[in-house]
DRENDO-1510 file (C-alpha; in Angstrom, 1 decimal, always signed):
<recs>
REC; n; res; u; v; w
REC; 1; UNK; -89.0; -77.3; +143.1 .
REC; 2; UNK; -85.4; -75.8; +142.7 .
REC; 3; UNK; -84.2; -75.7; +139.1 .
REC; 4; UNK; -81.3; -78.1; +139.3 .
REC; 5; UNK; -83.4; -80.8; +141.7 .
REC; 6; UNK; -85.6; -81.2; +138.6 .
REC; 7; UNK; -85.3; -84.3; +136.7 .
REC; 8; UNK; -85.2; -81.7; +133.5 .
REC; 9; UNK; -81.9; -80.0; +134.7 .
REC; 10; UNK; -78.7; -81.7; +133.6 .
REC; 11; UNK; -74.9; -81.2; +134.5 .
REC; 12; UNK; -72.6; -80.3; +131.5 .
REC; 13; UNK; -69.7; -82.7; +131.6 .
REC; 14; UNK; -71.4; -85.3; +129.8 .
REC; 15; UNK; -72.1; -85.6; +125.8 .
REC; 16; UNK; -75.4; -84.2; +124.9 .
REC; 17; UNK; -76.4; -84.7; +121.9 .
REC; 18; UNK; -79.7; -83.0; +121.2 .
REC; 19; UNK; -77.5; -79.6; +121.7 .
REC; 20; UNK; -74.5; -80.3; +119.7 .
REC; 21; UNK; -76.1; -79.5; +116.3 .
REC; 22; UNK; -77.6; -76.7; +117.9 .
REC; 23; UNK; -74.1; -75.3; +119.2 .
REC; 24; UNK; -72.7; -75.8; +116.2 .
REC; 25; UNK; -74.7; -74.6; +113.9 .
REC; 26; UNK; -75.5; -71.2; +115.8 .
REC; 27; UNK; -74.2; -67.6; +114.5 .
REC; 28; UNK; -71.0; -66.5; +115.6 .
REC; 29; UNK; -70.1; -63.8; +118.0 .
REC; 30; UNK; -67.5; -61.6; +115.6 .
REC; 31; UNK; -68.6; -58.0; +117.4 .
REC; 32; UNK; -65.5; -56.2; +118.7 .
REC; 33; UNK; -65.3; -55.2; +122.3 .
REC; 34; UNK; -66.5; -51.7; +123.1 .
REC; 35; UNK; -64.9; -49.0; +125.3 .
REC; 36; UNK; -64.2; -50.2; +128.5 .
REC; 37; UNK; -67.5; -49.6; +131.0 .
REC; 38; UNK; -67.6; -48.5; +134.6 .
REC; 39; UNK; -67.1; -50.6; +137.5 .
REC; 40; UNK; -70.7; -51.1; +139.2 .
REC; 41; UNK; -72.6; -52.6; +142.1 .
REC; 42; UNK; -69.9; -56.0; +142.8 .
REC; 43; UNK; -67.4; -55.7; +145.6 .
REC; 44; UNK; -64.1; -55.1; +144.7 .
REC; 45; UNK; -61.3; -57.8; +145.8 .
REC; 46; UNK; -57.7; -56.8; +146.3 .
REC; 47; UNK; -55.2; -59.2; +144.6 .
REC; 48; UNK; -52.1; -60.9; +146.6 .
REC; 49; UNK; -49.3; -59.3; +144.9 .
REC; 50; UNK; -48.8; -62.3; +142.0 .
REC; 51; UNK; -46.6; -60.9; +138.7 .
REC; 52; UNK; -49.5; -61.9; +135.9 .
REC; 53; UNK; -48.3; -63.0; +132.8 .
REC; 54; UNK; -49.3; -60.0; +129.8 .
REC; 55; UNK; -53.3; -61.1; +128.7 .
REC; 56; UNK; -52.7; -61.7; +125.6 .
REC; 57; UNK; -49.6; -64.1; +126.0 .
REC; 58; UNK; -50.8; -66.2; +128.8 .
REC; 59; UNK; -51.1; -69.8; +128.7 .
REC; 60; UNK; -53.8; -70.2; +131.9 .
REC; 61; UNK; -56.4; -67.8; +132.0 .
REC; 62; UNK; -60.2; -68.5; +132.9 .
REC; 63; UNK; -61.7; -70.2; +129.8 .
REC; 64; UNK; -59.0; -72.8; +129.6 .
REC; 65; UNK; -60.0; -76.1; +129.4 .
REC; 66; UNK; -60.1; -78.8; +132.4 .
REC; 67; UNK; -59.3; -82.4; +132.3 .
REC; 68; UNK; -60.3; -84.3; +135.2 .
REC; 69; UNK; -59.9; -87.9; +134.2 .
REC; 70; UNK; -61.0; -87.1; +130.9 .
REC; 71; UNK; -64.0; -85.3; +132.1 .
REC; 72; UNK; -63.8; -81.9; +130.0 .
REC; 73; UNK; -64.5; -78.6; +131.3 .
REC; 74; UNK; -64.3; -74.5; +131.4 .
REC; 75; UNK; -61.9; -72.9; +134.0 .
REC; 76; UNK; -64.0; -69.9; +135.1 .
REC; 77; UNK; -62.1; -67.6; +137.3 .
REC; 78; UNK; -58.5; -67.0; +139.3 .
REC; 79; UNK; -57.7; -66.7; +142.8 .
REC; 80; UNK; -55.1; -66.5; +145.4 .
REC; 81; UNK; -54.7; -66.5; +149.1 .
REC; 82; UNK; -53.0; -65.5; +151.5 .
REC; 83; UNK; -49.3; -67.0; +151.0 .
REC; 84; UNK; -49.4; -66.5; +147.7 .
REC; 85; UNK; -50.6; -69.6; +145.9 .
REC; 86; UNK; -52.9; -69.5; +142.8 .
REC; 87; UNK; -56.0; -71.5; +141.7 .
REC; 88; UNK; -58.1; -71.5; +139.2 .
REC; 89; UNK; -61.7; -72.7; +139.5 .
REC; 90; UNK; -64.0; -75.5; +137.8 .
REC; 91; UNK; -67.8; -76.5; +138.6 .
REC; 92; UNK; -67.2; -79.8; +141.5 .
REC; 93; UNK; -69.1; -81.9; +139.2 .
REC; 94; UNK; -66.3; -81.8; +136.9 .
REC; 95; UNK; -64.8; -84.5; +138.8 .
REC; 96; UNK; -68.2; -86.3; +139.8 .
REC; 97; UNK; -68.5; -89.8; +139.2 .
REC; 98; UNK; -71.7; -90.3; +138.7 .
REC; 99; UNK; -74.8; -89.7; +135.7 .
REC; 100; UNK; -75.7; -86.2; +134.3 .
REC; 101; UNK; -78.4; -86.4; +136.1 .
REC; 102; UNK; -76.9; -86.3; +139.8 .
REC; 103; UNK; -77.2; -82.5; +140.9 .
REC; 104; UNK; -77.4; -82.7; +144.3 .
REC; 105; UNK; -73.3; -82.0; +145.6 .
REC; 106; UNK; -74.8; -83.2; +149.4 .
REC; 107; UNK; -75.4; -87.3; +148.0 .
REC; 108; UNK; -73.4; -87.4; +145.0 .
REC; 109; UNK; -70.2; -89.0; +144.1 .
REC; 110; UNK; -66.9; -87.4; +143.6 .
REC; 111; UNK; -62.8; -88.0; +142.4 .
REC; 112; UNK; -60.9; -87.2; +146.2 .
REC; 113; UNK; -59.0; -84.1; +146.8 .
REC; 114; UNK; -55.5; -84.3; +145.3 .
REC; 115; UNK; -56.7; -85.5; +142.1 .
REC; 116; UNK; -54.2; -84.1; +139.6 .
REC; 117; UNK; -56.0; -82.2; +136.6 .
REC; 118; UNK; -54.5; -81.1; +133.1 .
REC; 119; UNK; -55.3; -77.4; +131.9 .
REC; 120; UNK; -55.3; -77.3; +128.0 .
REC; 121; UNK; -56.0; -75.4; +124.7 .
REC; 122; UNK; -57.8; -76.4; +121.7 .
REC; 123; UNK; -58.9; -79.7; +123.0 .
REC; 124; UNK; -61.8; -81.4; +120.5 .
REC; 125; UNK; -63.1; -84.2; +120.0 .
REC; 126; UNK; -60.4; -85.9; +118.7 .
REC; 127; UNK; -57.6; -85.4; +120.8 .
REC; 128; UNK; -57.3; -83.5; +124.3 .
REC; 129; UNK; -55.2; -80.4; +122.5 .
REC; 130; UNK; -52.1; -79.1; +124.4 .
REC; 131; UNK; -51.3; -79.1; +127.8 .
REC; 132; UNK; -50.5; -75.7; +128.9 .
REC; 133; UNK; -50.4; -76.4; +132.8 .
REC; 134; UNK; -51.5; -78.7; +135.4 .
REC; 135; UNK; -53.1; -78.7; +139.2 .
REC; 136; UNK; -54.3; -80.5; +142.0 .
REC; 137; UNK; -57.8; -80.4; +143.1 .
REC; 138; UNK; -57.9; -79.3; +146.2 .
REC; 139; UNK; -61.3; -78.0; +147.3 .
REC; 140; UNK; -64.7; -79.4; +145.9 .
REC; 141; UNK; -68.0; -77.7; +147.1 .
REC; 142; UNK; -69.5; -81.4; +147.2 .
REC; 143; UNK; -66.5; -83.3; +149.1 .
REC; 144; UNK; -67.2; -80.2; +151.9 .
REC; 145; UNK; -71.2; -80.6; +152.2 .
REC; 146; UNK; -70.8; -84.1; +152.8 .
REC; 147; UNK; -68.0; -83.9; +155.0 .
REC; 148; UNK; -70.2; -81.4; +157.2 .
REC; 149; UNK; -73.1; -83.2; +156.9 .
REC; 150; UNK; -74.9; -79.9; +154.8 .
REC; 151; UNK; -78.7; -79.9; +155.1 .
REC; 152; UNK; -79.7; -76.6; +153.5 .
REC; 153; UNK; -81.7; -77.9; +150.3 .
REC; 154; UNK; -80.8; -74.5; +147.9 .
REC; 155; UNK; -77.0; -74.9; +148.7 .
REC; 156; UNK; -77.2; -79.0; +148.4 .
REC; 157; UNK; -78.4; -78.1; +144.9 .
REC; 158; UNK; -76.9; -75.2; +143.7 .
REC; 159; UNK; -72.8; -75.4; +145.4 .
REC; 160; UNK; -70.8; -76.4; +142.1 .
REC; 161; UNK; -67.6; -74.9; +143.0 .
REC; 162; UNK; -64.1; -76.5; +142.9 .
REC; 163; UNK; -60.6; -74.5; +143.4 .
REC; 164; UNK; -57.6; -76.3; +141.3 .
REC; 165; UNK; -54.2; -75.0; +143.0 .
REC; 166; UNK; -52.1; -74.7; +139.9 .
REC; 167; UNK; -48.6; -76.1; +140.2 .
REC; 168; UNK; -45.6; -73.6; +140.8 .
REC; 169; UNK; -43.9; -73.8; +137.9 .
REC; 170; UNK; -47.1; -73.2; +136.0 .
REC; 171; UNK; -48.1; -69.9; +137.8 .
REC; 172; UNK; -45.8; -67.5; +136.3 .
REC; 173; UNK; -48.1; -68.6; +133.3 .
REC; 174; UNK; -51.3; -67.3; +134.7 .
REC; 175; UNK; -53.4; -64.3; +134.1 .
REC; 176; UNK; -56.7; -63.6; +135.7 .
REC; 177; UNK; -58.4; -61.5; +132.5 .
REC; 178; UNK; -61.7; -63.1; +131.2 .
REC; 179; UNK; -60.9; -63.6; +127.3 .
REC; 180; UNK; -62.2; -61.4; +125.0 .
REC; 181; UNK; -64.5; -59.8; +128.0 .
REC; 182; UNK; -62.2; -58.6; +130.5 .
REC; 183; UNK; -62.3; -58.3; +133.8 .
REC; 184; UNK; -63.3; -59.3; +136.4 .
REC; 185; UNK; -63.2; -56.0; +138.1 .
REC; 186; UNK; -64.7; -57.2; +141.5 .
REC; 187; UNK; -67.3; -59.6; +142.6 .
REC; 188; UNK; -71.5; -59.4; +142.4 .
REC; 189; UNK; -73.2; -59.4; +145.8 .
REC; 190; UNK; -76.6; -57.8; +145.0 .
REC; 191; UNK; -77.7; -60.7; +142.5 .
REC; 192; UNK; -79.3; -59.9; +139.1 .
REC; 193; UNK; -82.9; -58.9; +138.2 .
REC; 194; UNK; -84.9; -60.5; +135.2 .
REC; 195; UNK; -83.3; -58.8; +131.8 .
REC; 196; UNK; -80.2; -57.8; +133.3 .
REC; 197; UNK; -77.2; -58.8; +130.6 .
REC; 198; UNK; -74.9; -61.7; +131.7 .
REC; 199; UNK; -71.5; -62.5; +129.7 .
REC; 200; UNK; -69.8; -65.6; +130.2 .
REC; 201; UNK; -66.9; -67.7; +127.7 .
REC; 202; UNK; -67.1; -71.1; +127.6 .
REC; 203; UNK; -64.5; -73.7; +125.9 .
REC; 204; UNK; -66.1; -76.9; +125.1 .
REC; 205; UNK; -64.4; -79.4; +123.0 .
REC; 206; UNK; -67.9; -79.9; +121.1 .
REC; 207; UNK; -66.9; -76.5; +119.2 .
REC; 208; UNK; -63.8; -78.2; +117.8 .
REC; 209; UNK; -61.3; -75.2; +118.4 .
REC; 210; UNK; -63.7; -72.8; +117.0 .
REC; 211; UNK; -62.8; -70.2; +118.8 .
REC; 212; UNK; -66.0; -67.7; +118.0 .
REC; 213; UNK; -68.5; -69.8; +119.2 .
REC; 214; UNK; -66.7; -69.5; +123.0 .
REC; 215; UNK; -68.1; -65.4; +123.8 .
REC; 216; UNK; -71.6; -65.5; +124.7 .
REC; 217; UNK; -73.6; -63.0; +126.2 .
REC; 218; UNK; -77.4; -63.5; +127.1 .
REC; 219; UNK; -79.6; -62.2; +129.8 .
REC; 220; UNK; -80.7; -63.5; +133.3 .
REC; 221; UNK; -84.1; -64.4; +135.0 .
REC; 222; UNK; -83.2; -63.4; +137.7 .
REC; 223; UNK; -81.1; -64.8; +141.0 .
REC; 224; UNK; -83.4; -67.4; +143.3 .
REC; 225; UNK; -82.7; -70.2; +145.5 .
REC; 226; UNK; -82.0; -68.0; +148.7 .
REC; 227; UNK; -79.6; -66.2; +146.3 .
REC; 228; UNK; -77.7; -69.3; +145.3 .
REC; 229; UNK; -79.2; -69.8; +141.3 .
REC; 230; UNK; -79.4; -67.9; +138.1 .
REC; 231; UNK; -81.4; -68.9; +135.5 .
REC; 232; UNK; -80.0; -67.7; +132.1 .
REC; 233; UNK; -80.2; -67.6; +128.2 .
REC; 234; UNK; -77.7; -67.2; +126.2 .
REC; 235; UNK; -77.2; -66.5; +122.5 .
REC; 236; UNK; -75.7; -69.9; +122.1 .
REC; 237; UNK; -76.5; -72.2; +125.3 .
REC; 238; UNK; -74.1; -73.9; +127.5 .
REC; 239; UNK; -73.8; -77.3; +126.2 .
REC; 240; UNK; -71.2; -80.3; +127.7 .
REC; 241; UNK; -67.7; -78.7; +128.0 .
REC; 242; UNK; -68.7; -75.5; +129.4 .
REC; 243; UNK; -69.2; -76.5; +132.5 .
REC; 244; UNK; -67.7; -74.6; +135.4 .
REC; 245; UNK; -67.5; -71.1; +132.4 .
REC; 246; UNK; -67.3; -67.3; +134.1 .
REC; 247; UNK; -70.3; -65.5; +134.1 .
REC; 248; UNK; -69.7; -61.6; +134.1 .
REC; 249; UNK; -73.0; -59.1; +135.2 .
REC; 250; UNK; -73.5; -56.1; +133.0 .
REC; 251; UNK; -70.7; -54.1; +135.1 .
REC; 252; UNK; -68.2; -56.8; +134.8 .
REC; 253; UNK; -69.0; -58.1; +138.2 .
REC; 254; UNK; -67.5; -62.0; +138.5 .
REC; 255; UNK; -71.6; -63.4; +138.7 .
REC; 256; UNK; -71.3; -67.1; +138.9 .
REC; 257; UNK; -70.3; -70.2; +137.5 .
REC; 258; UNK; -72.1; -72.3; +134.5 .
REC; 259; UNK; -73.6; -75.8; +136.1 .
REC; 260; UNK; -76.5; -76.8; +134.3 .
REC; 261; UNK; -78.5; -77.2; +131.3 .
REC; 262; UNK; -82.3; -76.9; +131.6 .
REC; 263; UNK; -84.3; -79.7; +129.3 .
REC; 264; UNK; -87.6; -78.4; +130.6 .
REC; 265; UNK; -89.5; -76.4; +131.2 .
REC; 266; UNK; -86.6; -73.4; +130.2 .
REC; 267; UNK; -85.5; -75.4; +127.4 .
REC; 268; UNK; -82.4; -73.8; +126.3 .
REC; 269; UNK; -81.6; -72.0; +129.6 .
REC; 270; UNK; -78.5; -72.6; +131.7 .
REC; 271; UNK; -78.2; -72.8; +135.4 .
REC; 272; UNK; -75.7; -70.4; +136.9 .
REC; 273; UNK; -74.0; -70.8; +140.7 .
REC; 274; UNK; -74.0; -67.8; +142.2 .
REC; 275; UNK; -69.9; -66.7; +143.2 .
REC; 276; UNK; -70.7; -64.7; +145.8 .
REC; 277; UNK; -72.0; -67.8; +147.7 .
REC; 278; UNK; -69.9; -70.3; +146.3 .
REC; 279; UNK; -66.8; -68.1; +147.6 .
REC; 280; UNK; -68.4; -67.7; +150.8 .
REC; 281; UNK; -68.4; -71.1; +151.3 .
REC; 282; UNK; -64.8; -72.4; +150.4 .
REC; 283; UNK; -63.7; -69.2; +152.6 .
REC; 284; UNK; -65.4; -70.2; +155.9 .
REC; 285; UNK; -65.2; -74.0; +155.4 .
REC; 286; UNK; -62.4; -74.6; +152.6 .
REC; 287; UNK; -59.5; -74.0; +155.2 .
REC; 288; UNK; -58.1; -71.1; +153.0 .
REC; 289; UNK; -56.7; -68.2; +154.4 .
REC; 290; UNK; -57.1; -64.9; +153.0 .
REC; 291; UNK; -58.5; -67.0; +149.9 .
REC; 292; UNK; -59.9; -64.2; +147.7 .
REC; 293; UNK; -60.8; -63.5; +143.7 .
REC; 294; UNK; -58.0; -62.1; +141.4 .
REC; 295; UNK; -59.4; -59.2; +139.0 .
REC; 296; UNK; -58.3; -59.1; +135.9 .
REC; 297; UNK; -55.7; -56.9; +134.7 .
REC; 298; UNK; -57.6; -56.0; +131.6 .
REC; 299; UNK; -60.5; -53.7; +131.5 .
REC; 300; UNK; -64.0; -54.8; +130.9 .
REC; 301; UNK; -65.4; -54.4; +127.6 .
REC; 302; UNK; -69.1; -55.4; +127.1 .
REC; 303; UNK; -70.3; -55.6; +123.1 .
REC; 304; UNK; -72.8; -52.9; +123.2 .
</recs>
């Protein structure tokens, strides 16, 4: 049985509680980023020609938070297309309307494309922070299985992806660097073996602006599903909030995207979407043209 089939794996928009003391309470990441490390084994993407806002003045970058009809989430990585337009991406379930517990994207409910979605900082759990930017949903890996009538069983379970095409006069806001990481500096295709390192930032609200809690880095089980899943641990887990988080391989690789909390029997362990496929995916059936991952302009820096 597939990891996020089981009964024990959960989707991360919803409160769970049995983690929150757990998230909270766990040691902070305070390391400084190391030199900048080579670029390995991913394929590099070349970017549309898009003037980035500097890194470290950018409103929109992956890790900003998602509100989908008050669903909260991670923004994981940047992309363009062809004429020029930017998105930003989020896990589909983000705008699911049904229980944690749906995780098959082939039978399970979802807001429509067009669905209008605020991006924000230092959202909590008392208020929704600041709005730095908004978007339109306009791709969901879910809405697209069912339209197609998808059978495959691995990509049923594990196709969480969802492009949010970020308003025009919000782009010129936008840079594609991973915070604190860096990168991306291309994209994985060769999957990861068991005790590879994995580096991902997530944003929930459940840290309550706490902004060292957000860099993780863990390691992976290794990719299975027909190359669609990675099973990984992380220093602190991904808990409700982090959905949709970047995932970064041990070469700064763009690996995946966070979509589920395992309960049993990897307590503790997160599920990740592979990118490669997910990409794949919206490319041939998304009606994008020349829809590709931005790399981000600064370099990656692993903790050693």
């Amino acid at each position: 049985m597939s990891f996020a089939s089981s009964k024990s794996a959960r989707r991360l928009t919803g409160a769970l509680s049995i983690l929150i003391s757990a998230v909270l309470g766990a040691a902070l990441v305070t390391a400084q980023p190391a030199a900048a490390a080579k670029a390995g084994k991913g394929k590099s993407r070349t970017n549309v020609a898009v003037a980035w806002a500097p890194a470290d003045t950018a409103a929109i970058t992956p890790g900003v938070q998602t509100y989908t009809e008050g669903a909260q989430c991670t923004a994981n990585f940047v992309f363009t297309d062809g004429a020029g337009k930017v998105y930003i991406g989020q896990a589909a379930h983000c705008a699911g309307t049904g229980g944690a517990t749906e995780t098959n994207g082939c039978d399970s409910g979802s807001l429509p494309l067009g669905t209008r979605v605020s991006l924000n900082r230092g959202g909590s759990l008392a208020s929704e922070g600041e709005q730095v930017g908004q978007g339109t949903l306009v791709y969901s890996s879910w809405l697209t299985m069912q339209q197609r009538n998808e059978s495959d069983a691995n990509t049923c379970d594990f196709n969480d992806f969802a492009l949010i095409e970020i308003d025009a006069a919000d782009v010129s806001k936008v840079n594609p660097s991973i915070p604190f990481w860096g990168g991306p500096v291309g994209l994985n295709t060769a999957g990861t073996a068991a005790g590879d390192s994995v580096y991902s930032y997530g944003n929930s609200s459940l840290r309550g602006g706490v902004e060292e809690l957000s860099p993780k880095q863990g390691t992976s089980l290794g990719t299975d599903s027909d190359g669609w899943n990675h099973q990984v641990y992380t220093v602190t887990p991904g808990v409700p909030g982090d959905s949709g988080s970047a995932f970064l391989d041990a070469e700064g690789n763009a690996l995946g995207t966070l979509s589920t909390v395992q309960l049993a029997p990897l307590a503790g362990s997160n599920g990740v979407g592979d990118l490669a496929h997910e990409l794949a995916y919206a490319q041939q059936f998304g009606g994008f043209s020349g829809l590709t991952l931005a790399q981000g302009t600064e370099p990656f820096s692993p903790i050693l």
